[in-house]
C-alpha positions as CSV (number, residue, x, y, z in Angstrom):
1,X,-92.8,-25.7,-43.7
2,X,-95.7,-25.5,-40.8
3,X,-96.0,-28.3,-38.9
4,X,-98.7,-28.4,-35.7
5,X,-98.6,-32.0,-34.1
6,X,-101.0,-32.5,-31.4
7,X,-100.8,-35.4,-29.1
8,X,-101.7,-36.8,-25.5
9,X,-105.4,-37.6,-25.9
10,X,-107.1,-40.6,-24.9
11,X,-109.9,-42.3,-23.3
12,X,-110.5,-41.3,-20.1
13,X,-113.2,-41.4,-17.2
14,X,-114.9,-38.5,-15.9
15,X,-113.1,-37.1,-12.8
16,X,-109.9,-37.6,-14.9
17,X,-107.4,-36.2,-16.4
18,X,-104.9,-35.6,-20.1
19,X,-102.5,-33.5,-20.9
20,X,-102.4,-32.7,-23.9
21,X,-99.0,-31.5,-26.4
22,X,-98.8,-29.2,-29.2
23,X,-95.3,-29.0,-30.9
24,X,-95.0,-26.2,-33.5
25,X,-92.3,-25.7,-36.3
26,X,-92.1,-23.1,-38.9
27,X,-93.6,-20.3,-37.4
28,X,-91.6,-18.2,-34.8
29,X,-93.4,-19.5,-32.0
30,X,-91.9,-17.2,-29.2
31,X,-93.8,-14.4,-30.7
32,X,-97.2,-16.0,-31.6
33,X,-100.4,-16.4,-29.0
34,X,-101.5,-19.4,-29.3
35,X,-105.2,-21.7,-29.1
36,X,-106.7,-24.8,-28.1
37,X,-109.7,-25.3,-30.0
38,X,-111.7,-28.6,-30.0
39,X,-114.5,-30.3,-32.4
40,X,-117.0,-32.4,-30.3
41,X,-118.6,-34.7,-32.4
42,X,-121.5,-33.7,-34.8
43,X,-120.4,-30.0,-33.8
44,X,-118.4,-26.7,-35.4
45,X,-114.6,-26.0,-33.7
46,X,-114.9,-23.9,-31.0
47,X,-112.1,-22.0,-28.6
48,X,-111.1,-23.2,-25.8
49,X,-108.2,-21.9,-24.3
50,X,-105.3,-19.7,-25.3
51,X,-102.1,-18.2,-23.9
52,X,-100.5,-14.5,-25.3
53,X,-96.7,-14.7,-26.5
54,X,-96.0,-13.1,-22.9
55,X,-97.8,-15.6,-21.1
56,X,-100.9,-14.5,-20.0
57,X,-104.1,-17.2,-20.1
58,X,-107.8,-16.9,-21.1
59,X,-110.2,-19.8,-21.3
60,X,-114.0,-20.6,-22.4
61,X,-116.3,-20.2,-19.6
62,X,-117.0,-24.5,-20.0
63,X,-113.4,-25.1,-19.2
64,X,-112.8,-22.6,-16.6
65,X,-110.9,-23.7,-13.2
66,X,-110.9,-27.6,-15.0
67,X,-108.4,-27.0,-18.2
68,X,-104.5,-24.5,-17.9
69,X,-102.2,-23.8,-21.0
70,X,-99.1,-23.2,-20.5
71,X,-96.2,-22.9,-23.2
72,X,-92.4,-23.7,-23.5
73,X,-90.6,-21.7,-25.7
74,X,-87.7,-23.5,-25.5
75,X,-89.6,-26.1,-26.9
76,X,-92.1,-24.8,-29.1
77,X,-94.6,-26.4,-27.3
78,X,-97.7,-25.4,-25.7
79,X,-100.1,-27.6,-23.6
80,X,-103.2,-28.2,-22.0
81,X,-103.6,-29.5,-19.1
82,X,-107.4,-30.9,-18.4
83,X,-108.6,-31.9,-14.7
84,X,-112.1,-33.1,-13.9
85,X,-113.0,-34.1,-17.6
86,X,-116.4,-34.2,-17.8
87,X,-117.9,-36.6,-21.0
88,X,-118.8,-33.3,-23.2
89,X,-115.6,-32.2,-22.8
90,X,-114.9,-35.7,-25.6
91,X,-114.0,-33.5,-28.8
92,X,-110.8,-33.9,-31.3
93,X,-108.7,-31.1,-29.7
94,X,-106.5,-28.7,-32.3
95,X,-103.8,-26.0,-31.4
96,X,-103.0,-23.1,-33.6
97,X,-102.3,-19.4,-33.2
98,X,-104.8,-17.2,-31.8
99,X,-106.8,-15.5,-32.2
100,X,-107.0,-16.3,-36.2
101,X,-105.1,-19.8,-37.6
102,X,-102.6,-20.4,-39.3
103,X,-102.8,-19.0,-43.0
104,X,-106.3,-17.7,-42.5
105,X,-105.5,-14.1,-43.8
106,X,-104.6,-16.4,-47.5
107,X,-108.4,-18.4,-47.2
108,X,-105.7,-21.4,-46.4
109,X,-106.3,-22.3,-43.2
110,X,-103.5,-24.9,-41.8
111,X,-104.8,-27.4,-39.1
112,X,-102.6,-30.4,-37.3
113,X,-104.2,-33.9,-37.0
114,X,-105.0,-33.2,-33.9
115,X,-105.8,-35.4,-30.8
116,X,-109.2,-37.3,-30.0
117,X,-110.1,-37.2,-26.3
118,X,-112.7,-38.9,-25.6
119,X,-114.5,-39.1,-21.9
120,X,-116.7,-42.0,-20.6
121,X,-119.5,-41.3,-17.6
């Protein structure tokens, strides 16, 4: 069964910073690029960051030099790790695989709770 559970968000000041956690289970996770996507309020998902099964990172222009994923395989974990948090950067934040989710090839997409961060000026 696939299971995404995202987690490390808060409320934080701008300057600040979250990490955030993605554990994954029943995909093989070794082999999969995976996303950070986030929903700011009001507003559709949109990419944020992702990282290739081989390690190599990409990120939205908005988040550039601020936000780094990073993975453990070991773990079956991947992370993003957010510096200088600025107030629009307050979105729920989801991981999944990249560059298309989890079951979207069926028309059954599968999304984690995800995590709300949430950034105060």
């Amino acid at each position: 069964q696939v299971q995404l559970v995202e987690s490390g968000g808060g409320w934080v000041q701008a300057g600040g910073s979250l990490r955030l956690s993605c554990a994954a289970s029943g995909i093989i996770f070794r082999t999969e690029d995976m996303a950070w996507r986030r929903q700011p309020p009001g507003k559709q998902r949109e990419w944020v960051a992702a990282i290739t099964a081989d390690g190599k990172d990409t990120y939205a222009d908005s988040v550039k030099g601020r936000f780094f994923i990073s993975r453990d395989n070991a773990k079956n974990t991947v992370y993003l790790q957010m510096d200088n948090l600025r107030p629009e950067d307050t979105a729920v934040y989801y991981c999944n695989t990249d560059p298309f989710p989890i079951g979207w090839v069926n028309g059954r997409e599968y999304w984690g709770q995800g995590t709300q961060v949430t950034v105060s000026s």
